[in-house]
VOBA-1610 file (N, C-alpha, C; in pm, whole numbers, padded with zeros to 5 digits, always signed):
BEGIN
Unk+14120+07648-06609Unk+14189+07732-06702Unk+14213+07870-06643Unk+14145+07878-06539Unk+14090+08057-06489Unk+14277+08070-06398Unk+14295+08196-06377Unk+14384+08217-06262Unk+14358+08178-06133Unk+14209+08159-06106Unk+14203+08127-05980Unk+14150+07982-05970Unk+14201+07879-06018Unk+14095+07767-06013Unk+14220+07685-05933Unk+14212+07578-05873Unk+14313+07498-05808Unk+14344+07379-05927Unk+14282+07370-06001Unk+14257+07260-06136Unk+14440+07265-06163Unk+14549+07155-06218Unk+14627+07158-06278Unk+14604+07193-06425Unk+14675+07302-06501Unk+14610+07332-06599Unk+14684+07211-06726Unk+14597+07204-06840Unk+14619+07110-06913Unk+14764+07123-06994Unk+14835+07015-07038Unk+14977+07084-07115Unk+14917+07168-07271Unk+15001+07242-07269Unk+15059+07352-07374Unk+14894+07420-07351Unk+14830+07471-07298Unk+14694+07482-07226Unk+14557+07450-07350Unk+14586+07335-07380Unk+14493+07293-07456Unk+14325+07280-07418Unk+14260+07376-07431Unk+14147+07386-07414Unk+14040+07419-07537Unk+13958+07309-07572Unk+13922+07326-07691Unk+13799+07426-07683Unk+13757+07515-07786Unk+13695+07562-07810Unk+13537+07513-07843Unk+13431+07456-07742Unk+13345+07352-07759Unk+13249+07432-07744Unk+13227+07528-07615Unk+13120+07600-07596Unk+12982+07680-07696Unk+12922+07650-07696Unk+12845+07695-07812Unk+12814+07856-07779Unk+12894+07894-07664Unk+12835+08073-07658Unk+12970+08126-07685Unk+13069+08041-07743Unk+13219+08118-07771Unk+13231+08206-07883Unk+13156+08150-08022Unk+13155+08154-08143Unk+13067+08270-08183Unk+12936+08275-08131Unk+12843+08367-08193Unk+12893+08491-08194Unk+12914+08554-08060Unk+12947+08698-08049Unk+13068+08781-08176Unk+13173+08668-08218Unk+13242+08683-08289Unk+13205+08716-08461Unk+13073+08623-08470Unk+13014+08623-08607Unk+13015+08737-08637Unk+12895+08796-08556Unk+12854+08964-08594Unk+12978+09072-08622Unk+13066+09024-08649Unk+13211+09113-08683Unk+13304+09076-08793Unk+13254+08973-08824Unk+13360+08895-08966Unk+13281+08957-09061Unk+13312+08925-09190Unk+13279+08981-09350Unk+13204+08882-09343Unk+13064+08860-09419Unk+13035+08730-09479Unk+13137+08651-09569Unk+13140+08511-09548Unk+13304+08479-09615Unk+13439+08487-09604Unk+13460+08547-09479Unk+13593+08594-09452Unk+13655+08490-09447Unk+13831+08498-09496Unk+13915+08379-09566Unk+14010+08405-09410Unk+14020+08255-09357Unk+14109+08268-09204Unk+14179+08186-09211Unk+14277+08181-09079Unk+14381+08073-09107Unk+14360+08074-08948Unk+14366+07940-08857Unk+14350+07838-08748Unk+14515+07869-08709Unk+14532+07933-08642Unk+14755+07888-08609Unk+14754+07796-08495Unk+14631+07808-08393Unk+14638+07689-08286Unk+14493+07640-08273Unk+14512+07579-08417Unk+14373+07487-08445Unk+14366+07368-08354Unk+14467+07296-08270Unk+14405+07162-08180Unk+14342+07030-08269Unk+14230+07028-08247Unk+14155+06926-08325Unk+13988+06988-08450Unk+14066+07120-08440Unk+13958+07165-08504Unk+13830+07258-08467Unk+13780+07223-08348Unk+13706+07240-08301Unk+13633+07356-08299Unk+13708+07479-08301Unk+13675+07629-08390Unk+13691+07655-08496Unk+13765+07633-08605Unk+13760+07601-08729Unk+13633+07582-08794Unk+13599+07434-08753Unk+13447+07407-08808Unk+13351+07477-08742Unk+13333+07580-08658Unk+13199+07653-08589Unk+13215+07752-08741Unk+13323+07763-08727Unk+13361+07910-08828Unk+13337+07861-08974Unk+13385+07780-09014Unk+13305+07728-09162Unk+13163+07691-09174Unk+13084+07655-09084Unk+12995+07569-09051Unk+12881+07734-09078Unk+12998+07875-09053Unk+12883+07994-09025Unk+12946+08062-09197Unk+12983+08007-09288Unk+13006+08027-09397Unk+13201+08082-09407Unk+13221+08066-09338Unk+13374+08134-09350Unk+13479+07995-09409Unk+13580+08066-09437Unk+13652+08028-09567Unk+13779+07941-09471Unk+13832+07824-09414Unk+13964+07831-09352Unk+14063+07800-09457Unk+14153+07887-09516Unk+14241+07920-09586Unk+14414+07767-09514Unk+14381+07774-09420Unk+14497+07663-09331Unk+14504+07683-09194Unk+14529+07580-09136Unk+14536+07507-09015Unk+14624+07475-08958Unk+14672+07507-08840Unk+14820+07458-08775Unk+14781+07446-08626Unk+14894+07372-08540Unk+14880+07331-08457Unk+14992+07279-08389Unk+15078+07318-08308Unk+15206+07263-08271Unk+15168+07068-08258Unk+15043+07035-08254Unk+15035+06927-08169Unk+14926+06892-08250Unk+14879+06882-08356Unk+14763+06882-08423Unk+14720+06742-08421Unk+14577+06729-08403Unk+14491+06600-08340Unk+14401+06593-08454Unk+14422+06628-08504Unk+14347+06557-08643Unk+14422+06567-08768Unk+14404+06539-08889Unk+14510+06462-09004Unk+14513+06567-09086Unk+14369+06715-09105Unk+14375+06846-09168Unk+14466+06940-09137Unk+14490+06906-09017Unk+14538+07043-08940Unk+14719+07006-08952Unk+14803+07111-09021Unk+14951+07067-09004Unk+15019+07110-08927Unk+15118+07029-08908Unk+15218+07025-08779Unk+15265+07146-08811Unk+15275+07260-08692Unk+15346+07364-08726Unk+15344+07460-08594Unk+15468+07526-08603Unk+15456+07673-08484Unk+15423+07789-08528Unk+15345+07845-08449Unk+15269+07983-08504Unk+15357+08078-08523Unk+15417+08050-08417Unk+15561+08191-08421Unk+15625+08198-08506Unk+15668+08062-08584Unk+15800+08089-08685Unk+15734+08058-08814Unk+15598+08064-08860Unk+15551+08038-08966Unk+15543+08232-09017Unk+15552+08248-09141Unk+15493+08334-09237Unk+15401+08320-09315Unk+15282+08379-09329Unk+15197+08338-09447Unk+15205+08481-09557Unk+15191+08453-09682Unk+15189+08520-09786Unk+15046+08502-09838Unk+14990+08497-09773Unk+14836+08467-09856Unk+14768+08670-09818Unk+14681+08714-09903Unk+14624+08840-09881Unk+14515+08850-09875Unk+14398+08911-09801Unk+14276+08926-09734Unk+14266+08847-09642Unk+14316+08796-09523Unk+14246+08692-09467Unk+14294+08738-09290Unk+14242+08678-09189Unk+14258+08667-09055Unk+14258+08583-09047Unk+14364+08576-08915Unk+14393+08507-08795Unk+14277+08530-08707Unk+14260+08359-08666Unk+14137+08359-08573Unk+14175+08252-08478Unk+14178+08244-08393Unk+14204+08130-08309Unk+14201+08145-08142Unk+14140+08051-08076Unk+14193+08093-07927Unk+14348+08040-07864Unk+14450+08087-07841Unk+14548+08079-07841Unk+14566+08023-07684Unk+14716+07984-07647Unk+14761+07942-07524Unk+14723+08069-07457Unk+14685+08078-07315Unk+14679+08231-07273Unk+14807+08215-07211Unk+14919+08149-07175Unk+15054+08184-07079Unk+15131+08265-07139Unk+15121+08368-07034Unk+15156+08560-07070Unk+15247+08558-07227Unk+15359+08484-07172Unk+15508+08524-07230Unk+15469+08467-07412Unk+15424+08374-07404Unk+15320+08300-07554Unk+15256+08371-07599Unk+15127+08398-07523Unk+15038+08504-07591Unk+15093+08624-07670Unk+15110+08668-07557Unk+15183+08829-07597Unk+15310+08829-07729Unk+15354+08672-07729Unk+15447+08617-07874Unk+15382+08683-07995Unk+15237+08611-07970Unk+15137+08524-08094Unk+15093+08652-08089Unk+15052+08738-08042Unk+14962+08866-08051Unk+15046+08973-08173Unk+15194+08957-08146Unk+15302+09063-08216Unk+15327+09005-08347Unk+15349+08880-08333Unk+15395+08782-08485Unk+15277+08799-08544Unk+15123+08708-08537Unk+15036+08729-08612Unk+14992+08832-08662Unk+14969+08939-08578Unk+14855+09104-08592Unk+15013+09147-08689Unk+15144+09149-08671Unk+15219+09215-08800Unk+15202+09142-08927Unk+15142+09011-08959Unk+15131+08982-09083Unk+14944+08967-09130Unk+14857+08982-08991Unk+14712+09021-09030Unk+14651+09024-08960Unk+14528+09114-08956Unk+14441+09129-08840Unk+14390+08989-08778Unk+14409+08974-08680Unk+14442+08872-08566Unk+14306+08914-08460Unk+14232+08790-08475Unk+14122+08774-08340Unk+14187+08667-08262Unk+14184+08695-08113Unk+14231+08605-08033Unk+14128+08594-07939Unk+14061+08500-07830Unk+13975+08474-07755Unk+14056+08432-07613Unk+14019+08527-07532Unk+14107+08491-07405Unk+14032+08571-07284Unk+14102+08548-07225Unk+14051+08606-07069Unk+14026+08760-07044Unk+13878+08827-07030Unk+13843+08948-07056Unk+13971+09065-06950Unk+14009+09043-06838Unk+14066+09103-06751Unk+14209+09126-06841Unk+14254+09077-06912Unk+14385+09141-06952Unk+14438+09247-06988Unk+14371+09331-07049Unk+14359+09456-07117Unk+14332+09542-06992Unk+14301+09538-06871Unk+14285+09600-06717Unk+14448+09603-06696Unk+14521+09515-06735Unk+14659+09482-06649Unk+14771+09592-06702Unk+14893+09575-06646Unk+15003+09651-06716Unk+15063+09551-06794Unk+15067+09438-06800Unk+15117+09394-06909Unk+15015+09368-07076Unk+14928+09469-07042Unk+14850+09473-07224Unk+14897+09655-07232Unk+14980+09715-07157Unk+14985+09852-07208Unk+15073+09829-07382Unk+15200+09708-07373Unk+15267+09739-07469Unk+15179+09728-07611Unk+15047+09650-07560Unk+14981+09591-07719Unk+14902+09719-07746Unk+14857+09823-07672Unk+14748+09889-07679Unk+14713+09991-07812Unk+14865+09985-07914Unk+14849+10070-08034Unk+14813+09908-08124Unk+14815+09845-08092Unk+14761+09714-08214Unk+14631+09622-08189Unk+14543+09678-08046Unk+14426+09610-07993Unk+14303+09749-08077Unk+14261+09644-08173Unk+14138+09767-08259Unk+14004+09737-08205Unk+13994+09586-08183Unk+13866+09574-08106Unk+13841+09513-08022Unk+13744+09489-07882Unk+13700+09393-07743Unk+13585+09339-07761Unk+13536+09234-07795Unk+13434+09163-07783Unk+13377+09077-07642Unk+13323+09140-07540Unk+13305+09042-07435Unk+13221+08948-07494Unk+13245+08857-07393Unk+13164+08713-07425Unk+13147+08641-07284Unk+13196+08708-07208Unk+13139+08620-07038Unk+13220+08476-07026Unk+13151+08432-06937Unk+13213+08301-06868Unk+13173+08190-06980Unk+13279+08120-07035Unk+13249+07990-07075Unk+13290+07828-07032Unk+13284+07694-07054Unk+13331+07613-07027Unk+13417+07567-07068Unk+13565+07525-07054Unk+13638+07452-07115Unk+13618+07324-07120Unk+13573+07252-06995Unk+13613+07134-06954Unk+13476+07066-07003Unk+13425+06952-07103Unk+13315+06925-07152Unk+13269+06848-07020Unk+13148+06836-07018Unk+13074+06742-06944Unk+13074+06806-06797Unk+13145+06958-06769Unk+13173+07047-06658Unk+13047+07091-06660Unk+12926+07107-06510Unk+12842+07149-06491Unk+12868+07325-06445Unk+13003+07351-06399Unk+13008+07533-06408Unk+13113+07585-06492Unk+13073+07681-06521Unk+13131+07751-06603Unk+13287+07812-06560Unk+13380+07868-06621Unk+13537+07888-06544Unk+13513+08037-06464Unk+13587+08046-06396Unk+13587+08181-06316Unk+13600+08318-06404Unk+13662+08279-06514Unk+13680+08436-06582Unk+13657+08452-06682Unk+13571+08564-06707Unk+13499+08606-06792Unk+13627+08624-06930Unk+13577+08542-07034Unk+13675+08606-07151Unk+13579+08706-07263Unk+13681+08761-07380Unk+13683+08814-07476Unk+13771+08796-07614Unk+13685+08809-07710Unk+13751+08795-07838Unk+13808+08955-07861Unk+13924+08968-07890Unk+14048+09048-07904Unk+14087+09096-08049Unk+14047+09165-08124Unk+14103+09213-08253Unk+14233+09304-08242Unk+14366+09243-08332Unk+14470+09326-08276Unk+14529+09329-08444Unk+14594+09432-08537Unk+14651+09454-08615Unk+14773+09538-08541Unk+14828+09552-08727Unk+14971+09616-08751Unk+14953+09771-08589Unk+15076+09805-08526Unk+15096+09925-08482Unk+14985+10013-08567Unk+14951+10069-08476Unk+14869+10243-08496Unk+14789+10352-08389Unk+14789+10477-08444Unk+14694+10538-08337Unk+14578+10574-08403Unk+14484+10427-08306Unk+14380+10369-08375Unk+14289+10354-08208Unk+14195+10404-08143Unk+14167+10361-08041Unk+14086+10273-08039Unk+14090+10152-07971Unk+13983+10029-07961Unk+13872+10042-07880Unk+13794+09948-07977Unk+13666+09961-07975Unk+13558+09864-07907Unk+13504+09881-07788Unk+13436+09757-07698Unk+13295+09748-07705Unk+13280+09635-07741Unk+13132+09579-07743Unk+13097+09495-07647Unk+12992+09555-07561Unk+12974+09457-07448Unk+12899+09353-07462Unk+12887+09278-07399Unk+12793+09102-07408Unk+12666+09169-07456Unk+12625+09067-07543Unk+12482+09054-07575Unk+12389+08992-07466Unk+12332+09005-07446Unk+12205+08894-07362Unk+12144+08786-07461Unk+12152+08674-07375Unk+12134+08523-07443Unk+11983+08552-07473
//
């Protein structure tokens, strides 16, 4: 999944969210109960960590959805009208996508995304930098199940809302 791995990466970069050190760091920052919506839920697989820790999933989408809950849908061209709730999901990281899903979602609600910690270093996160409110590191995890090492690059969960001058806020890794 990493930039530097020789691995062919998987189509539409489906990498499920399995790791059991993906989820925690994120807890300590939700509301108890917080009402979310999945836009590239897959087969679920973060969804249920996140209900499973009391949170609410309000709906589920998935261009490609692998299980029968989750509905067929594109993140980009959906609107939701529902009020109180986040976007939570780990998204495709390929630049031109991400950086889609980061502008569409965070303008209709605060939007956590889980991706590769180095981005926010680059020039292409200067344009997001009035809508990134918070950095959650979380270190190296596994995509690939039954993979004895972990991927080359360290990710982070990403809090990004509406435009503002709002400066973001970084929390570094916990120790296991």
């Amino acid at each position: 999944m990493g930039k530097r791995s020789k691995f062919e990466r998987r189509e539409r970069d489906y990498y499920r969210t399995w790791d059991p050190r993906a989820v925690p760091p994120l807890l300590a920052h939700l509301e108890p109960q917080t009402r979310f919506i999945e836009p590239c839920a897959g087969d679920g697989t973060l969804l249920d960590q996140l209900t499973a820790a009391g949170h609410d999933c309000l709906d589920a989408w998935d261009i490609e959805p692998r299980r029968p809950d989750i509905l067929s849908a594109n993140a980009l061209t959906l609107r939701v009208h529902a009020k109180n709730f986040k976007f939570i999901t780990n998204p495709p990281w390929h630049r031109p996508l991400l950086h889609q899903l980061i502008v569409h979602l965070s303008d209709q609600a605060p939007t956590w995304l889980l991706f590769d910690a180095d981005w926010k270093y680059t020039k292409q996160a200067i344009p997001f930098k009035d809508r990134l409110r918070r950095i959650v590191a979380i270190g190296r995890l596994k995509w690939i199940e039954g993979s004895t090492m972990d991927a080359k690059d360290n990710c982070a969960w990403y809090l990004f809302d509406k435009p503002g001058n709002v400066p973001a806020e970084f929390y570094a890794r916990q120790a296991a």
